[in-house]
FIMIKE-428727 format. One line per 10 residues: number of its first residue (from 1); for each residue x, y, z of C-alpha. Coordinates in pm, 1 decimal, always signed. Each point is the difference from the previous one (the first is absolute). Layout:
<nodes>
NUM) X,Y,Z; ...;
</nodes>
This chain:
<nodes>
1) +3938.6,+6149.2,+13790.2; -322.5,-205.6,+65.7; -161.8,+157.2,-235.2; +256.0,+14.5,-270.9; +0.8,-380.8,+28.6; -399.7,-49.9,+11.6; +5.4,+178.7,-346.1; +271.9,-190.0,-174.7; -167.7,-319.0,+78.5; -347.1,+126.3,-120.7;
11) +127.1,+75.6,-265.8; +184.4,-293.8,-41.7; -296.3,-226.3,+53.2; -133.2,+106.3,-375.4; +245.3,-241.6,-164.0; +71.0,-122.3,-381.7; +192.8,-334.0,-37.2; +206.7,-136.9,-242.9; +238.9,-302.8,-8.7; +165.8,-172.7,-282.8;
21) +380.5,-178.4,+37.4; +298.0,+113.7,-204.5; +157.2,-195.7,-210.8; +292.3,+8.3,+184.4; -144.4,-45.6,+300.4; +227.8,-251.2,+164.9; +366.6,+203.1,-77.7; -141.3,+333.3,+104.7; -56.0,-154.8,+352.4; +234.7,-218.4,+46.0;
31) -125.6,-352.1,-183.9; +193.0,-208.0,-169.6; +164.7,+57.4,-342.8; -104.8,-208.3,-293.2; +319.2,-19.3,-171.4; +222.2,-139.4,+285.6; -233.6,-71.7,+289.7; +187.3,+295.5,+168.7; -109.7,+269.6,+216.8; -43.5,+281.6,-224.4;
41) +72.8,+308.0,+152.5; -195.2,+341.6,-170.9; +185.5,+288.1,-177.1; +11.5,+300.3,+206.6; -207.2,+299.9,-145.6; -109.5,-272.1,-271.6; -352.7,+70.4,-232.7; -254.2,-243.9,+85.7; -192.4,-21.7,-330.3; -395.7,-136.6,+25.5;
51) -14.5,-243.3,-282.8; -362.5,-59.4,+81.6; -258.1,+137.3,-217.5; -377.2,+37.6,+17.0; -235.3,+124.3,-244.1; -394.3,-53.8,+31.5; -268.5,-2.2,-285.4; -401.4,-23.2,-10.0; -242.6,-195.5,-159.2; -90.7,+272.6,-205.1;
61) +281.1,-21.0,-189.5; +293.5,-244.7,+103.7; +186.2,+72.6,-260.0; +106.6,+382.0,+200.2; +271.8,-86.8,+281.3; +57.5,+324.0,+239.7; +288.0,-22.7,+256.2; -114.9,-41.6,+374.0; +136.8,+255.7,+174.6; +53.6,-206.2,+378.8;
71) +103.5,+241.9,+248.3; -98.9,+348.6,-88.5; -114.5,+295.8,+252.3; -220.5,+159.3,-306.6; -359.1,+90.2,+207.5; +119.2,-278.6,+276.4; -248.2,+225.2,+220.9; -301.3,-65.5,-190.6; -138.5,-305.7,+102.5; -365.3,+79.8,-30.5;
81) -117.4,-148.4,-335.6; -167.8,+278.6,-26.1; +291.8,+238.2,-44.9; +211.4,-196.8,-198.3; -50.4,+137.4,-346.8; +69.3,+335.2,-117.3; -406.1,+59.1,+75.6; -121.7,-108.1,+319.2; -351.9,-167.7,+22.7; -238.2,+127.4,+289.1;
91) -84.7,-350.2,+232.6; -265.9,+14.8,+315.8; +271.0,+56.5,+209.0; +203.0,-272.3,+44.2; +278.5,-236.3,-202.4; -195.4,-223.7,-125.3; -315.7,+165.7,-28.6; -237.7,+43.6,-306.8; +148.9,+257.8,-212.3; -31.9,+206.7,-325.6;
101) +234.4,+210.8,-214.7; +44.9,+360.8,+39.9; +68.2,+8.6,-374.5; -312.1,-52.8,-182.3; +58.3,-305.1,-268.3; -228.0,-68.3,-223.7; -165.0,-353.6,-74.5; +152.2,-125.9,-323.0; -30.4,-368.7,-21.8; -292.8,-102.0,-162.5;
111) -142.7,-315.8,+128.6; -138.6,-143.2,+334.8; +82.4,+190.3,+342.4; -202.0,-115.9,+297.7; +91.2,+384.1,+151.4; +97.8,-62.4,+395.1; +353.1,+65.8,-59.2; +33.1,+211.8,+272.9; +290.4,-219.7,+143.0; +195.3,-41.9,-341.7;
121) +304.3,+213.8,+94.5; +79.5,-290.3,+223.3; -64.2,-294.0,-271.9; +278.6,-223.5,-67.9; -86.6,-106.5,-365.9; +166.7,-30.3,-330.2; +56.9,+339.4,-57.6; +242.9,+60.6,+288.1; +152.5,-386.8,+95.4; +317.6,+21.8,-35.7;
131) +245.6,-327.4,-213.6; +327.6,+7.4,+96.2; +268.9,-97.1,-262.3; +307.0,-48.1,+206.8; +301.1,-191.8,+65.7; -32.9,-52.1,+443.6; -290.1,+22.4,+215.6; -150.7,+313.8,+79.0; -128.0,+53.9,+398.5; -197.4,+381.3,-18.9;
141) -128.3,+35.3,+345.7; -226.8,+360.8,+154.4; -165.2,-0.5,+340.4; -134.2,+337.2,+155.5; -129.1,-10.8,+316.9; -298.7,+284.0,+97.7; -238.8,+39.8,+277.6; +166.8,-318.6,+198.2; +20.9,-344.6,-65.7; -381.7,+25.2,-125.9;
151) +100.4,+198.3,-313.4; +270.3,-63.3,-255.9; +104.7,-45.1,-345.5; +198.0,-270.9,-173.4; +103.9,-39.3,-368.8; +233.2,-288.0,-97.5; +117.1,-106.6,-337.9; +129.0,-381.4,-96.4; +169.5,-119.9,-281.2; +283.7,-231.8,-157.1;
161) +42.4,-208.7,-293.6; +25.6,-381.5,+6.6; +153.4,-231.1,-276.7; -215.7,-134.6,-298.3; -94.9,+382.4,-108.2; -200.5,+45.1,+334.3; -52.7,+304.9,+182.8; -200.6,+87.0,+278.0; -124.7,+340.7,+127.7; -183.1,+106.1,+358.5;
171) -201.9,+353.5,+67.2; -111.2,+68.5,+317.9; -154.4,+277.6,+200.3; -248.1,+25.1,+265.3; -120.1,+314.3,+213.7; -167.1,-10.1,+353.4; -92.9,+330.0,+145.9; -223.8,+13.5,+356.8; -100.4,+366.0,-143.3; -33.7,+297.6,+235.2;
181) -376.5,-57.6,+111.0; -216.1,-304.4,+84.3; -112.5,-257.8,-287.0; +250.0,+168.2,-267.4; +214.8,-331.3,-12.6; +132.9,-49.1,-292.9; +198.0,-339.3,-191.9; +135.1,-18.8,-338.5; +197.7,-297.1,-102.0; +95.4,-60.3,-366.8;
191) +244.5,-284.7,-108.4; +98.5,-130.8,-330.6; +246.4,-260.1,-104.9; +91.2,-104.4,-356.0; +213.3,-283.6,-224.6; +155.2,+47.9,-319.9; +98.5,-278.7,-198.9; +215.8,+56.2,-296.4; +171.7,-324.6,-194.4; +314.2,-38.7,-88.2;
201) -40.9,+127.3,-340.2; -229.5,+308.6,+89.3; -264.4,-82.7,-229.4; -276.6,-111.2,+233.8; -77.9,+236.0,+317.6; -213.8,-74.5,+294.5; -116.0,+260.3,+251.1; -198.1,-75.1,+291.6; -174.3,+244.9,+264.6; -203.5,-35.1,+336.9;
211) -109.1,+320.4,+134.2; -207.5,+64.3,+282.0; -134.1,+308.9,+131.0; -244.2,+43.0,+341.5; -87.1,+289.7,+204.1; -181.9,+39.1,+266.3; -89.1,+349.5,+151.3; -198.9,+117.4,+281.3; -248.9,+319.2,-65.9; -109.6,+246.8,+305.1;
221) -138.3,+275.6,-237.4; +168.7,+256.6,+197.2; +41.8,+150.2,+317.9; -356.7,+59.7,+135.3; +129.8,+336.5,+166.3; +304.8,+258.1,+15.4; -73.9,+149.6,+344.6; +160.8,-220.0,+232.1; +389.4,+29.1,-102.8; +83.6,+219.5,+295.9;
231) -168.2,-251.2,+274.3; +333.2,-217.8,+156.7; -241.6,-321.4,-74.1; +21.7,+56.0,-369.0; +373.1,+63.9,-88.3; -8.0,-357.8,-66.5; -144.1,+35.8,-317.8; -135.0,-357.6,+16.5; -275.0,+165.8,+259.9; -175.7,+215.6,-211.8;
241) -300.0,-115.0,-100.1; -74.9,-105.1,-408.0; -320.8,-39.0,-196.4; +14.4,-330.9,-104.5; +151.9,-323.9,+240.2; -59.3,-288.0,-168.4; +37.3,+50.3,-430.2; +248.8,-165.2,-169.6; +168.6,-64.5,-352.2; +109.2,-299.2,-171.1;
251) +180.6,-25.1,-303.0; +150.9,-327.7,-160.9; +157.5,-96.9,-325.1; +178.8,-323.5,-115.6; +131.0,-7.3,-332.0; +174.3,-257.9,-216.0; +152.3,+116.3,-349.2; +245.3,-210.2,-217.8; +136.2,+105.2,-306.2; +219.8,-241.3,-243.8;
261) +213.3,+119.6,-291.6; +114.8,-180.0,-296.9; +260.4,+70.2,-252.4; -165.9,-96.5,-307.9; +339.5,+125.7,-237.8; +272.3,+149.2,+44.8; +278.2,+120.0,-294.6; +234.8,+296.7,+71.6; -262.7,+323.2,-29.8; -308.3,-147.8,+62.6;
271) -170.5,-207.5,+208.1; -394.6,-146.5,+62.5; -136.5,-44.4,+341.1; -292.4,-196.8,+117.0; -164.1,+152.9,+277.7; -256.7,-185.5,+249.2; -144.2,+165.8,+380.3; -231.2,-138.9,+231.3; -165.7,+172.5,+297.4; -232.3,-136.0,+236.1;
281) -92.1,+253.5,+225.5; -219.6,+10.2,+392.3; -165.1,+318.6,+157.7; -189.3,+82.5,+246.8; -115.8,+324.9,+207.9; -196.8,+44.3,+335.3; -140.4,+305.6,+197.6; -158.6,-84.2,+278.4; -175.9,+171.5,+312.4; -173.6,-192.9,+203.5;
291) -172.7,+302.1,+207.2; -187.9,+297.0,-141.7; -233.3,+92.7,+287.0; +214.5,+342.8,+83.0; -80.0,+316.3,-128.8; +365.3,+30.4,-85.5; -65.0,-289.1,-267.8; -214.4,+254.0,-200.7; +262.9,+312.3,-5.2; +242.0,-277.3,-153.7;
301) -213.9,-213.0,-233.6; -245.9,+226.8,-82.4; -223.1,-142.3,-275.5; +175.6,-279.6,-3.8; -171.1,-143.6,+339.9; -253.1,-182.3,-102.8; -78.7,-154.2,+286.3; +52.6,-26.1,+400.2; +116.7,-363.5,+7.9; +367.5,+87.2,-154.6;
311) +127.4,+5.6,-307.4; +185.0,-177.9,-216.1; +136.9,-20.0,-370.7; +229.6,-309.6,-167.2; +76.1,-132.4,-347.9; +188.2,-329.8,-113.6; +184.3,+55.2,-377.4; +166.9,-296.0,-162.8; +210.7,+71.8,-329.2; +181.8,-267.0,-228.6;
321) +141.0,+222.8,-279.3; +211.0,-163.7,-304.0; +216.6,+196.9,-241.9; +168.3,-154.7,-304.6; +224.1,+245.2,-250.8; +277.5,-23.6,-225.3; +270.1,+242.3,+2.8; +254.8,+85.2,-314.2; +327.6,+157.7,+135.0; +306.8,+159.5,-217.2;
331) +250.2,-53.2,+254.3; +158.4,+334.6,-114.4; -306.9,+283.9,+28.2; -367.4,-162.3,-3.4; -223.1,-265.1,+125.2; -412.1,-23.4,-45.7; -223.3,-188.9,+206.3; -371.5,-112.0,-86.0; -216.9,-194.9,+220.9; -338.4,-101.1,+105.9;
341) -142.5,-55.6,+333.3; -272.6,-139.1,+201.6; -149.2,+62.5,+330.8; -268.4,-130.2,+246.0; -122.0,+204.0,+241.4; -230.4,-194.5,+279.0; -148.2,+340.4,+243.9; -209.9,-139.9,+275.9; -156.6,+217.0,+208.8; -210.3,-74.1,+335.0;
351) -326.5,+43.4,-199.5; +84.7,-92.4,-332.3; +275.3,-169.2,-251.5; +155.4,+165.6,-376.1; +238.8,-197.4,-233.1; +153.5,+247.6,-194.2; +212.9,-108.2,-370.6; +271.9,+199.6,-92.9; +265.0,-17.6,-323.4; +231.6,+246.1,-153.4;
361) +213.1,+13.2,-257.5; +307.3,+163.7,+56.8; +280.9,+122.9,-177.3; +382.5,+183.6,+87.6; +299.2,+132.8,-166.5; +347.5,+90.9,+149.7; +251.9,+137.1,-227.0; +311.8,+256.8,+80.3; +254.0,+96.8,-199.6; +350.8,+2.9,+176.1;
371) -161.1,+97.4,+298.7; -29.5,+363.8,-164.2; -335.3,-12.6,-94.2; -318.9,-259.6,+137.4; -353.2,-66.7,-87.5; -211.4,-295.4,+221.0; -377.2,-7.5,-75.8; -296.1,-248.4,+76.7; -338.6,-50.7,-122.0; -326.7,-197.5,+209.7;
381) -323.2,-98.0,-151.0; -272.9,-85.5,+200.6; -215.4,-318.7,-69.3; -309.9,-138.8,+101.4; -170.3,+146.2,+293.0; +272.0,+257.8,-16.0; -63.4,+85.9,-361.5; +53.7,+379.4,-85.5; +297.1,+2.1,+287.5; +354.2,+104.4,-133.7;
391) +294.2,+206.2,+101.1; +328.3,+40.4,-197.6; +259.8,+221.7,+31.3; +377.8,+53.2,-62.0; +325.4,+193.1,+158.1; +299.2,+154.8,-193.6; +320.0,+120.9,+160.0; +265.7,+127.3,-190.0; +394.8,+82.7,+159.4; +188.5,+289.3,-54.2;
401) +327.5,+34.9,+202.2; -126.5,-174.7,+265.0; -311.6,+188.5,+70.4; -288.7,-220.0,-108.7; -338.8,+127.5,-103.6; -283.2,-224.7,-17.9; -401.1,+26.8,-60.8; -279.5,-232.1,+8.2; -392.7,+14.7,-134.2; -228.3,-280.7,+131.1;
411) -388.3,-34.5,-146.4; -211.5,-205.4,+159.8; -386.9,-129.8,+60.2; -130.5,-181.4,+325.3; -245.8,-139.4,+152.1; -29.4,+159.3,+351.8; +50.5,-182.8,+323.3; -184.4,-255.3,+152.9; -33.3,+179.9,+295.0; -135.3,+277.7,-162.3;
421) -289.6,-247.4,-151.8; -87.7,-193.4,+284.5; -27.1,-14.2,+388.8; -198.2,-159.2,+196.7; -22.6,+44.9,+416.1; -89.9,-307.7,+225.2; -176.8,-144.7,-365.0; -212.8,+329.8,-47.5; +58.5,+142.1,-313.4; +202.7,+386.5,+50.9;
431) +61.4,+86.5,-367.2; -11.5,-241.5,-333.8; +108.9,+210.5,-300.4; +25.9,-5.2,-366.8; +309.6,+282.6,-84.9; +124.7,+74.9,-325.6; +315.5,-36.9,-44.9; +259.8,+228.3,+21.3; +237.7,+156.0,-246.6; +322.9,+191.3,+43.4;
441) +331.2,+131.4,-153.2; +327.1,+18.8,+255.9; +298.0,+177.9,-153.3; +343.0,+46.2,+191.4; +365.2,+155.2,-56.4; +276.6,-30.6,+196.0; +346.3,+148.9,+16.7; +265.0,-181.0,+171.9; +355.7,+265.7,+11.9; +252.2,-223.0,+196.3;
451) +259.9,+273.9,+24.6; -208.1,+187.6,+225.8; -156.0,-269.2,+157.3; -344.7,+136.3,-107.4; -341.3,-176.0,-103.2; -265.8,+233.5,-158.6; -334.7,-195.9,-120.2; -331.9,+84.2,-75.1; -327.2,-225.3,-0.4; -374.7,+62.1,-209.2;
461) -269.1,-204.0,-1.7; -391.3,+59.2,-146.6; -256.7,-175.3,+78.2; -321.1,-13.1,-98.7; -297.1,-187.9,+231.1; +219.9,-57.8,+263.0; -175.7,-212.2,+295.3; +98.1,+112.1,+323.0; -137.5,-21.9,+393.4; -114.4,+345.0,+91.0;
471) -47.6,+186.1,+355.0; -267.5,-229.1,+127.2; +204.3,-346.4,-88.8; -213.2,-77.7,-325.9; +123.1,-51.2,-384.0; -61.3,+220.0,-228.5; +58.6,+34.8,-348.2; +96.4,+400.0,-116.9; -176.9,+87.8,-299.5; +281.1,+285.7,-66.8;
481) +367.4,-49.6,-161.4; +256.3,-27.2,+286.3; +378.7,+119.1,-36.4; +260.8,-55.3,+265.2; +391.2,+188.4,-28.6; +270.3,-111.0,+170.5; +335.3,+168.0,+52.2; +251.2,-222.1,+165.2; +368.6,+130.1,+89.8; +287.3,-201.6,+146.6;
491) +327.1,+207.4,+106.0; +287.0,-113.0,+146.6; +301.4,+208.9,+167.7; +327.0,-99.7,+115.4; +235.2,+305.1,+144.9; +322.1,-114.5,+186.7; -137.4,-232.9,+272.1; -349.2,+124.5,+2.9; -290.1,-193.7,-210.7; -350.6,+132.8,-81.8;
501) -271.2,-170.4,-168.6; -327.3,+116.0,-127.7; -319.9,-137.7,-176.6; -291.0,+229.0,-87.7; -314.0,-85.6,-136.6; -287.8,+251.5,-104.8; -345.7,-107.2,-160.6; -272.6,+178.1,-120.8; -328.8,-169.4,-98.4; -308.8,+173.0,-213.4;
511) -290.3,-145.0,+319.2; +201.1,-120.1,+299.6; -186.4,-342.2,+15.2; +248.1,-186.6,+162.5; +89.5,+233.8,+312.7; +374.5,-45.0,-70.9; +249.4,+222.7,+132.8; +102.9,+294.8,-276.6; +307.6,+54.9,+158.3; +293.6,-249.5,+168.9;
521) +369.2,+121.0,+69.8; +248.2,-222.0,+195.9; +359.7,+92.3,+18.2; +301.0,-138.9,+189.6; +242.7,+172.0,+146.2; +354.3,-179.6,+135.6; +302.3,-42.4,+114.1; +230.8,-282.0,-173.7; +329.8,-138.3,+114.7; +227.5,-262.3,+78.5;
531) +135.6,-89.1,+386.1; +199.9,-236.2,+162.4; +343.3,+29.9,-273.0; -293.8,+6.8,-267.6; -115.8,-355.3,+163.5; -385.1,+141.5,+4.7; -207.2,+220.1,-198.9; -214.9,+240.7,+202.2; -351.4,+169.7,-142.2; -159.8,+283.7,+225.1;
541) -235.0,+232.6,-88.7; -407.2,+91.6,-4.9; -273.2,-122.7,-221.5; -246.6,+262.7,-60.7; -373.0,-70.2,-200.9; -242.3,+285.2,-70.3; -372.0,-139.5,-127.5; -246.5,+281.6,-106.7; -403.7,-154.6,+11.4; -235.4,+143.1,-171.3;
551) -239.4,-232.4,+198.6; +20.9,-302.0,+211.6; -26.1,-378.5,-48.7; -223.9,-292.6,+121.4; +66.5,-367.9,+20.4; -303.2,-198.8,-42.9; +101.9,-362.4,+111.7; -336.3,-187.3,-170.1; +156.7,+35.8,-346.7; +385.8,+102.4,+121.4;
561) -66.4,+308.3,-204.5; +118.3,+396.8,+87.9; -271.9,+300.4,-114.8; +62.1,+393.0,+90.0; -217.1,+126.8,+309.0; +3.8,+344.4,-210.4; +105.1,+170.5,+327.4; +335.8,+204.9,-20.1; +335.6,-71.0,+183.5; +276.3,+173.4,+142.1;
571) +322.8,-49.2,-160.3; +200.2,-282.2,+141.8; +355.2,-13.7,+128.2; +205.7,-240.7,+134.4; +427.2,-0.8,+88.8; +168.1,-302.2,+83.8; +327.0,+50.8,+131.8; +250.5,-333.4,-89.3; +362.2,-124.1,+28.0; +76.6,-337.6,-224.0;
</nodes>
């Protein structure tokens, strides 16, 4: 009986929230009635309808509303960031942790990319802030405790509508982990907030975002041995001894962006829109170890210890980016958008400064045709000193008795990296390169069949002078043509009470640059029902993940970057057993 009850409040302790008050609140319990001041007293067996409603857009396109789904069970288990999608990403080993994608995606935004985006998975930005249009507040609470009251995760989402047209929004999530050995600390906070603005007669729109995104991870480079497991002393895992004490990580963005919207005309199939966005944008990475006197420094850095006296790597960026466009919509099937933009890039490195100037000039299209048939497209030409940089591209879908079929082809032309240019270590100049820039095609197909509940896609890029980091940390630029397949399945089951889920990935790549698994399986198997008069719905089952290495990764913290150590793996496997 003890232990029945430890469980159930373990389990327990993993905990989503959600509160909002009917609109009946008062006469369901008891209050007052408004019609005669009278206790009201509540219907027996009566259906208590929710008359609230939530839907959330992005500032990629606000113009999409998708319900918010507020109390679901769906994956309730997964609350690694890392295993939320349908492909996980592979992290250093703890929530939090710098992390890359088991699916190989290639680079198709032309343009600036500074390259340490080894933490972007946990980036609250544009892309993924959620607006909230809604008629009460919304309270979305997670907490999951792990490891004690050192490690946990929290997620919370804010939001509710004022009057005057304004509406405010609140993203939150931060992840402390102690990690299983000494100096592996890790602490990821991201937070955004947001106001939109609409007036009264819809035809001017103002959207304002603060985001802000720091982490700050410790590095040990590994245990420094695997022999002393079975000695008492060292079942605290904390006691085994690492190669590195005293390294750390520090990443931090701030980032303002502001976009206003004016309805230049509007008749009854068309309307013009004036579009204006302003970012102003604050970066900055560190790597630092302050020691380097240990023979165990060399097996981690390698070449890249220059010197005894530690070692160190940081760069400043400051952005201010403007975009001005006009879009043309037929309020029935089409809208076009054209636009220019500017951007100043201000790099500043220990041991030397770059302004960089950027413009584009961009272009979309969105049309559908009773929802039947679709077509959206864009086009971006590089200007300035990213002259000869472009990538355009387009998706179709196209329904057909509910199945939906859809295909996209994407061309594009970059300029590589900046981390793939430059690095410097403690101001002594590692690598400063002059790459050509690299070209690719990336076609995909998709088939969505919702009668079966089944996904089948496939994914093909070629590339030709890729730049990559190869076994011994350093960029590289492949002379050769490189292709990457993908085939992606998603299958979902549902017999009587039992549920089982499935997602499948298999890629196969002409030179494996990248060291990326060619093989990842997970599937879930459980149990579904409802308990308590059908009060509570009950999930228990297994999650199972099979990942097949052809060889094995390395994190190099001075430019947040993985390379393959072209050494093979075993196959990994991992079950979790859960009850939601």
């Amino acid at each position: 009986m003890k232990l029945t009850t430890i469980t159930i409040l373990l389990f327990l302790l993993q905990t989503s929230l959600f509160a909002q008050q009917p609109t009946n609140y008062s006469q369901r319990y008891g209050g007052t009635s408004e019609k005669n001041g009278s206790k009201a007293e509540p219907k027996k067996n009566a259906v208590e309808l929710d008359s609230a409603y939530y839907n959330y857009y992005h500032l990629t396109d606000i113009e999409k509303h998708t319900p918010y789904i507020d109390s679901t069970l769906s994956e309730f288990q997964q609350y690694d960031p890392a295993r939320v999608g349908n492909i996980d990403y592979l992290h250093r080993g703890n929530p939090g942790s710098a992390a890359t994608s088991i699916a190989y995606s290639p680079r198709t935004s032309s343009g600036f990319n500074i390259g340490y985006n080894a933490y972007d998975l946990y980036r609250i930005d544009e892309h993924n802030f959620k607006f909230f249009d809604l008629n009460r507040p919304i309270n979305d609470l997670f907490f999951s405790p792990s490891q004690g009251q050192s490690s946990f995760m929290v997620k919370a989402k804010f939001a509710r509508s004022f009057s005057e047209g304004i509406n405010l929004s609140m993203n939150y999530q931060r992840v402390l982990q102690s990690g299983f050995y000494d100096n592996q600390a890790v602490q990821n906070t991201s937070f955004g907030t947001g106001l939109h603005y609409a007036s009264k007669s819809k035809k001017y729109q103002l959207i304002t975002n603060l985001f802000v995104n720091n982490v700050s991870e410790q590095f040990n480079g590994g245990i420094a041995t695997d022999t002393l497991f079975e000695d008492d002393f060292f079942n605290i895992s904390q006691n085994i001894p690492v190669r590195i004490e005293d390294a750390t990580i520090r990443k931090g963005e701030k980032k303002f962006v502001a976009n206003q919207i004016y309805q230049l005309r509007d008749t009854s199939d068309w309307n013009i829109k004036l579009k204006h966005r302003l970012r102003v944008t604050g970066q900055d990475y560190r790597f630092s170890d302050a020691i380097t006197t240990d023979s165990l420094d060399t097996v981690v850095y390698g070449d890249f210890l220059l010197e005894t006296r530690g070692i160190r790597n940081a760069y400043k960026l400051n952005i201010i980016d403007n975009y001005a466009a006009v879009e043309l919509v037929n309020k029935k099937s089409l809208s076009i958008e054209a636009g220019i933009d500017y951007a100043r890039y201000q790099l500043d490195y220990t041991d030397r400064s770059e302004t960089i100037n950027s413009s584009f000039v961009r272009g979309k299209i969105n049309t559908t045709f009773r929802d039947v048939v679709g077509f959206t497209g864009d086009v971006n030409l590089g200007l300035l000193d990213y002259a000869g940089d472009f990538d355009l591209g387009g998706n179709a879908f196209v329904d057909f008795k509910g199945n939906r079929l859809s295909g996209g082809l994407r061309l594009y032309n970059y300029t590589p990296n900046i981390n793939h240019q430059y690095l410097s270590i403690n101001s002594l100049l590692v690598w400063d390169n002059e790459f050509n820039k690299t070209y690719g095609t990336a076609v995909s197909g998709q088939l969505y069949i919702p009668k079966t509940k089944t996904t089948l896609g496939i994914k093909q890029s070629i590339e030709n002078e890729l730049v990559y980091f190869d076994n011994a940390g350093l960029p590289v630029q492949d002379d050769n043509t490189q292709s990457t397949t993908q085939l992606q399945i998603e299958q979902k089951i549902s017999l009587w009470k039992f549920r089982y889920a499935v997602d499948f990935q298999y890629q196969v790549v002409s030179k494996d640059l990248y060291g990326l698994p060619p093989l990842f399986a997970k599937q879930s198997l459980y149990i579904e029902d409802r308990i308590f008069n059908d009060r509570m719905l009950v999930q228990l089952g297994a999650d199972y993940r099979y990942i097949e290495f052809d060889q094995g990764l390395v994190f190099n913290p001075i430019n947040a970057s993985f390379y393959p150590t072209g050494e093979s793996l075993a196959p990994y496997e991992l079950l979790d057993v859960f009850l939601n």
